[in-house]
C-alpha positions in Angstrom: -39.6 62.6 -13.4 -36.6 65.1 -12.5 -35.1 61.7 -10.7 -35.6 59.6 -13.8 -33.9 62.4 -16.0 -31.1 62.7 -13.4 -30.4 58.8 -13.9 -31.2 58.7 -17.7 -30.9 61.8 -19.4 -33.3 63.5 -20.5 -36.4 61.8 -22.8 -39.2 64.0 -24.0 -41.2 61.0 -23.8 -41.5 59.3 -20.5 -43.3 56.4 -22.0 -40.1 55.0 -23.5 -38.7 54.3 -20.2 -38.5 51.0 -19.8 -38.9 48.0 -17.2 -35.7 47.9 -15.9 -34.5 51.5 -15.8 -37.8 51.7 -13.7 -36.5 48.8 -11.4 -33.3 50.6 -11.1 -35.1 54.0 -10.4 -36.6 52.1 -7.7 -33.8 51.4 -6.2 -32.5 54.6 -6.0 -35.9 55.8 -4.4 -35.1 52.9 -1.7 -31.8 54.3 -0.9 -32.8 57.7 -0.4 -35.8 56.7 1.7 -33.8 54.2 3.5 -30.7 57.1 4.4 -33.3 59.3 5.8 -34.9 57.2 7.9 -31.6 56.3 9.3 -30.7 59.9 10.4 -33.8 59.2 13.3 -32.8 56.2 14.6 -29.6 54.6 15.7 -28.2 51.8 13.8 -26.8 49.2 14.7 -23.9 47.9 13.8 -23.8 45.6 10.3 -21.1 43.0 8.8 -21.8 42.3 5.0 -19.8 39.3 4.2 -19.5 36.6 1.0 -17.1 33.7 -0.1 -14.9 33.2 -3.2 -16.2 30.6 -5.5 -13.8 28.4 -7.5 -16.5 26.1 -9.8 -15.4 23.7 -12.5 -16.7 24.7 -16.2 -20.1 24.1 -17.5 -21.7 23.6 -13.3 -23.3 26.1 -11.0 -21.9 28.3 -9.0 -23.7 29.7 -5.6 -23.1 33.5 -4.8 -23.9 34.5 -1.0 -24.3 37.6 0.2 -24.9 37.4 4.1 -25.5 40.4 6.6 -25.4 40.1 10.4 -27.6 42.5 12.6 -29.5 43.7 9.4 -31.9 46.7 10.1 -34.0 45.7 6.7 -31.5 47.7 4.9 -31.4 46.6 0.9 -29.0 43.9 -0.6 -28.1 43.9 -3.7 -25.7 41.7 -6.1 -23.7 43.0 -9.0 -21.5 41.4 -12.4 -18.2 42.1 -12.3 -19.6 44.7 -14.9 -21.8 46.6 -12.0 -24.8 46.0 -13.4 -27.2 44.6 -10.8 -28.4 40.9 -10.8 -30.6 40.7 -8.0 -32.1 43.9 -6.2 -33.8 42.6 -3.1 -35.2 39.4 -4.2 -36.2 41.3 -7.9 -33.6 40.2 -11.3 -33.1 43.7 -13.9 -30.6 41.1 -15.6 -32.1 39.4 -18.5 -29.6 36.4 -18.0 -31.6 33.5 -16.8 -28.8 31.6 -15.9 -29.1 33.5 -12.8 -31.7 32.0 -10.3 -32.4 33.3 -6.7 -32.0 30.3 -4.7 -32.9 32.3 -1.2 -33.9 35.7 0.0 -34.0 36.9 3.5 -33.2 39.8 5.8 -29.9 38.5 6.8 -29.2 36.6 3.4 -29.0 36.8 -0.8 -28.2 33.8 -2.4 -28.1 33.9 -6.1 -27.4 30.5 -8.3 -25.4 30.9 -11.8 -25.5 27.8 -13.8 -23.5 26.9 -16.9 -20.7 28.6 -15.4 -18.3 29.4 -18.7 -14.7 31.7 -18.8 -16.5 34.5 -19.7 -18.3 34.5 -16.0 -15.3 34.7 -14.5 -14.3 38.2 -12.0 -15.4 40.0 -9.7 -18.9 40.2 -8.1 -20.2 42.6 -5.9 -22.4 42.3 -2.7 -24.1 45.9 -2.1 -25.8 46.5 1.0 -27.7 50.0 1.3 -26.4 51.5 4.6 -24.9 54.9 5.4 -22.4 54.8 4.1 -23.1 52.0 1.7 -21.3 48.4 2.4 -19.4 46.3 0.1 -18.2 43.1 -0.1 -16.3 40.9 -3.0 -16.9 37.4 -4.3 -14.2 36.7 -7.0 -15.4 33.5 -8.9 -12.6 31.4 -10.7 -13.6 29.1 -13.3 -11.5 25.6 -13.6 -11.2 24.1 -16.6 -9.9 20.3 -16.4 -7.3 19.0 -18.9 -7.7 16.8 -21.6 -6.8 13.8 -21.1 -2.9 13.2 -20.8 -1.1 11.3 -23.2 2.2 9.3 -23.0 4.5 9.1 -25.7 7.5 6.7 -25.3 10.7 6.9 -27.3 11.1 3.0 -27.6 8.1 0.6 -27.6 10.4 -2.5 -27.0 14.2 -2.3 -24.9 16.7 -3.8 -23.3 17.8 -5.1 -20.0 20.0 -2.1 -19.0 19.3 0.6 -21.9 17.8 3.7 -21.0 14.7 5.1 -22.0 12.4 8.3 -22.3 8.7 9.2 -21.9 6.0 12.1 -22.4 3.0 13.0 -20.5 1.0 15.9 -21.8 -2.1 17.6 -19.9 -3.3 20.3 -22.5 -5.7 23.1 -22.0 -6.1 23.4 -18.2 -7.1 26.3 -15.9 -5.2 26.3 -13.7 -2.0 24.8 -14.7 -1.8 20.9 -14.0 0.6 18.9 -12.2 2.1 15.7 -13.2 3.6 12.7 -10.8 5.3 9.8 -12.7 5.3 6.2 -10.5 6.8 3.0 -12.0 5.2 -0.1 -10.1 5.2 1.5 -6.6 8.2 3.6 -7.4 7.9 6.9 -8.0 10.2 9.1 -10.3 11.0 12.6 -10.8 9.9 14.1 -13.9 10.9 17.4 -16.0 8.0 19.4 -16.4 7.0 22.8 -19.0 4.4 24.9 -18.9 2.7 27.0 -21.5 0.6 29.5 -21.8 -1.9 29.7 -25.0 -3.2 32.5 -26.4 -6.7 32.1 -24.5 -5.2 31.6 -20.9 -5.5 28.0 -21.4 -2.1 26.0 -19.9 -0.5 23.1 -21.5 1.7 20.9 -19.2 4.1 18.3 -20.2 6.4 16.3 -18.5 9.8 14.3 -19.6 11.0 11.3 -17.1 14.1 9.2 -18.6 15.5 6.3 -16.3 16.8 2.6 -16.8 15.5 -0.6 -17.1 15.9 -4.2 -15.8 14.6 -7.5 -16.7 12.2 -7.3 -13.7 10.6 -4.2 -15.1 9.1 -6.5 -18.0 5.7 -6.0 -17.8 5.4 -2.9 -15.4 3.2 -0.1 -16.0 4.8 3.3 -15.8 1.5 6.2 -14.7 1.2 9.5 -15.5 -0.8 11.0 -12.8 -2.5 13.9 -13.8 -3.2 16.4 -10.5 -6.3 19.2 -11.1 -9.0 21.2 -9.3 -11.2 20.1 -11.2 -10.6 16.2 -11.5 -9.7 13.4 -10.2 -8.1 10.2 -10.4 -7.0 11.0 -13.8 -4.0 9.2 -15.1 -2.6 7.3 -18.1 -0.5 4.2 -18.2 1.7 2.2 -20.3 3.7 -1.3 -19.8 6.9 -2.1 -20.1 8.3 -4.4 -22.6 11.7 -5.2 -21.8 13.6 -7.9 -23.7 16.7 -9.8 -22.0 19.1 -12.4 -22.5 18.4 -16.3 -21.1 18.0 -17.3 -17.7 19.4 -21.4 -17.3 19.0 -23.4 -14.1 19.7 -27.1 -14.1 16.9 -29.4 -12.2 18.0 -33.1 -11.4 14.9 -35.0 -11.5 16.9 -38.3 -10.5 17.7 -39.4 -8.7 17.5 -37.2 -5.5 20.5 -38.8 -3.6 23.7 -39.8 -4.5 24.6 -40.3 -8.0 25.9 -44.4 -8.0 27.0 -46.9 -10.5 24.1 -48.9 -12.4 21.8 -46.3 -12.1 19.9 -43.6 -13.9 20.8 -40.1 -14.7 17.7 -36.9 -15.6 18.8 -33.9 -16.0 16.3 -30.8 -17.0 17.1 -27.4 -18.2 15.1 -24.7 -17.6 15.5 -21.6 -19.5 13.3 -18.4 -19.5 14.3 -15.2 -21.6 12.6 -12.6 -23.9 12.1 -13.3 -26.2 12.4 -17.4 -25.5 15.2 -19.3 -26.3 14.2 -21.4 -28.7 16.9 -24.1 -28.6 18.5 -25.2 -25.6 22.1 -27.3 -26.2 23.6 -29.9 -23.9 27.4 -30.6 -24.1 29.9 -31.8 -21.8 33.1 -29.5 -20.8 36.4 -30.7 -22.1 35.0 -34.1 -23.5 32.0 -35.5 -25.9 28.3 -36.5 -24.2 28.0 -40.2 -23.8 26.8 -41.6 -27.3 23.9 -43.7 -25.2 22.7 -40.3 -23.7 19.1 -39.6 -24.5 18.3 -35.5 -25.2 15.0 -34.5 -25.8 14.5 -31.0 -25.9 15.4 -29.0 -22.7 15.8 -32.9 -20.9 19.4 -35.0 -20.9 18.8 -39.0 -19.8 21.8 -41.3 -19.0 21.2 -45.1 -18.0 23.3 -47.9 -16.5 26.0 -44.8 -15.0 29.1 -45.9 -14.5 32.4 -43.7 -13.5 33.2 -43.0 -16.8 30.8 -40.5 -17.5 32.2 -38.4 -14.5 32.3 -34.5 -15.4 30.7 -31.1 -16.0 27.3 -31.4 -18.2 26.5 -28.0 -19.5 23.3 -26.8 -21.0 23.6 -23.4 -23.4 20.4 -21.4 -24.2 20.4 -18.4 -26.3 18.4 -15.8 -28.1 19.2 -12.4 -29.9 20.1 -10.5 -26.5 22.9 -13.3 -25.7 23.6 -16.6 -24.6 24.0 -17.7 -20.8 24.4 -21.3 -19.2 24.5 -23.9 -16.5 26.9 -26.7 -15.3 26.2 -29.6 -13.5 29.0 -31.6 -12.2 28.1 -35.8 -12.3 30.3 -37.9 -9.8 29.6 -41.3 -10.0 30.1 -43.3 -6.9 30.4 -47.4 -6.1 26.8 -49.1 -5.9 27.0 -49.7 -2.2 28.2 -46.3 -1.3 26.5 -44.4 1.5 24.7 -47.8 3.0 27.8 -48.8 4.9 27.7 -44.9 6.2 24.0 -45.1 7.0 24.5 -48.7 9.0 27.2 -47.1 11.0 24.6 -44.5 12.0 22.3 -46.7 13.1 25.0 -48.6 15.0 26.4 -45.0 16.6 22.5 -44.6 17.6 21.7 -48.0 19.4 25.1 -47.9 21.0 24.2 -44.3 22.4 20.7 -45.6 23.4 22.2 -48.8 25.2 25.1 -46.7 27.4 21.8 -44.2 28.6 19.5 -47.2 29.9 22.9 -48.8 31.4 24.0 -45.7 33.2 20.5 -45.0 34.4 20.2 -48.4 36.3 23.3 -47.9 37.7 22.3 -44.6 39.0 18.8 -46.9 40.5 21.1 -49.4 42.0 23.0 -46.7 43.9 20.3 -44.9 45.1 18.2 -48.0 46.2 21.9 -49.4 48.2 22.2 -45.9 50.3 18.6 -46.2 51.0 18.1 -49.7 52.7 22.1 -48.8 54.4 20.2 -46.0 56.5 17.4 -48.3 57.4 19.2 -51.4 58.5 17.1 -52.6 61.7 19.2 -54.7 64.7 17.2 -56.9 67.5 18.1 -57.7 70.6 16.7 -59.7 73.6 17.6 -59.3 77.3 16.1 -62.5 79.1 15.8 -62.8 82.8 19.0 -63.7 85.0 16.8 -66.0 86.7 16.5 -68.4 83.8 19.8 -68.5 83.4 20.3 -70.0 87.2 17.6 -72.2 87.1 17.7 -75.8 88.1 15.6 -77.3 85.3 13.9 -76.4 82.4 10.5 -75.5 83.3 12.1 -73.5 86.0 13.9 -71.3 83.4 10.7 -71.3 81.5 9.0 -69.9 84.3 11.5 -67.7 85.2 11.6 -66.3 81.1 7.8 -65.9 81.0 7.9 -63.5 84.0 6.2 -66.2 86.7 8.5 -65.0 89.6 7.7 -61.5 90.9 10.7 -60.3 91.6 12.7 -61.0 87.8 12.7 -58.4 85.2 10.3 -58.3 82.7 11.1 -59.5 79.2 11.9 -56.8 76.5 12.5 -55.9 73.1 14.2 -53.1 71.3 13.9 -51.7 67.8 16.5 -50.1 66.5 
């Protein structure tokens, strides 16, 4: 009773102590028994350790107090406030957002859920030793941005203008960060912070750069980087508007351009917005009055050299006019087939003067082979048939019949 008046002044009633003072008076029993205890024995030494938690706003957050080489000695977890949530595995805090997820000897883990900016400091892992241990577990609450918003100063421009745009990530915790990219270019924006009244941050960014004709249709991104998101971003497309872009197409014929024959000429033009009339005139003179045009296509027949020049077709639209030329030279009905016979002509003569060098080469080789293997006979008869009387004695005498005479021979060489 003198303990309980110690730690909560002094009540001429003890009934009106309640629950939790008793939990806490408990405590303090704990401690006492627990230093005296340690005065007989030696302890060994302890590490009380925790983590900082970062958790986004409105999840849980886990709180760990962990002790190595613990000798039973009492953990407890305190609010930034130092009032105690847990006392062993035992919770004198009415909030039941807290929840004791494990209790050990070597370990106090303690769940807060619904995490909100008013949870946010300093908590307290207590573990009754002599002298008592502390450690800290700040928590930080994230809040993500809203989500960002670009604002353009011109919704339509033109090829080579310059333009602006805004990206805006309001009411973040920490402070966002924000990446422009056009296409797969990336560009360098201006960014401002602000602070609100509540701690909240408000980010915006300003990018300005030029555009082309090719940037029709790009998105530009405004990449929102946060904690607590990801992948957040907001895009717009580029509408660029430029002046007409005219290319010439012969569709015939593909060759040479000759006397008697046809003449179709296409213009293409592409522009934003599109041209939508396309002229055909000829430079320094009028278009043939027989020439056909329809639309974006010109069509001569039966050309002849008279309608040599430049043909020009003119597209336009509010951003400007542009153009293409296409010079016609009309050439004799039979040109390029005398050029293409003496081609053929150059050919066969080339192909002739290769087969006749190439048997000439044979013959050669063939006449320095059978020179080297010219064979010569001769044949050395016997003397005796040359001294013979008669015929059948040289006969005799050639065939060998006398035993003395040389025998016939023959050499190879």
């Amino acid at each position: 009773l003198m303990n309980l008046r110690r730690v909560f002044g002094d009540r001429s009633d003890p009934e009106i102590v309640t629950h939790t003072q008793c939990v806490f008076t408990f405590q303090i029993l704990l401690w006492f028994q627990h230093s005296a205890c340690s005065q007989q024995k030696a302890v060994v030494s302890q590490n009380l350790v925790t983590d900082d938690v970062a958790v986004v706003e409105g999840e849980t957050a886990i709180i760990s107090c962990r002790v190595k080489n613990n000798d039973d000695s009492v953990i407890q977890l305190l609010n930034p406030n130092r009032q105690t949530i847990y006392f062993r595995d035992m919770r004198p805090l009415k909030d039941a957002r807290f929840q004791l997820v494990n209790f050990s000897d070597n370990e106090l883990r303690v769940s807060l859920s619904n995490v909100s900016l008013s949870d946010e400091g300093r908590y307290v892992c207590q573990l009754y030793t002599d002298p008592p241990q502390e450690a800290y577990a700040d928590i930080t609450v994230l809040i993500p941005p809203g989500n960002p918003v670009i604002e353009a100063k011109d919704e339509v421009l033109s090829e080579g203008n310059e333009t602006e745009m805004t990206c805006t990530a309001m009411s973040s915790k920490p402070a966002a960060t924000i990446k422009w990219m056009k296409g797969d270019k990336e560009l360098k924006g201006k960014p401002k912070v602000e602070l609100s009244y509540d701690k909240m941050y408000t980010v915006t960014s300003r990018v300005t750069f030029a555009v082309s004709k090719e940037d029709d249709g790009v998105p530009v991104i405004c990449i929102v980087e946060h904690p607590a998101v990801k992948d957040f971003l907001a895009r717009k497309f580029l509408e660029v508007q430029y002046k007409p872009e005219v290319k010439i197409v012969v569709e015939f014929p593909q060759g040479l351009t000759r006397e008697g024959e046809n003449l179709e000429l296409t213009c293409q033009a592409k522009g934003k917005p599109k041209p939508q009339r396309v002229n055909w005139l000829k430079v320094d003179d009028d278009v043939p009055s027989h020439a056909v045009i329809t639309g974006a296509d010109l069509f001569i027949e039966n050309l002849n050299k008279s309608y040599n020049g430049t043909y020009r077709c003119v597209a336009s639209n509010p951003l400007g006019e542009s153009f293409d030329d296409y010079v016609l030279y009309v050439y004799d009905s039979r040109a390029g087939e005398g050029a293409q016979r003496t081609v053929d002509h150059a050919v066969i003569g080339g192909v002739v003067a290769v087969v006749v060098f190439a048997m000439l080469c044979l013959l050669i080789v063939l006449g320095r082979y059978f020179a080297r293997h010219k064979g010569t006979y001769f044949t050395h008869e016997a003397k005796g048939a040359d001294d013979a009387a008669d015929a059948d004695t040289a006969i005799i005498n050639a065939e060998g019949g006398h035993t003395n005479s040389d025998e016939k021979k023959e050499y190879y060489i």
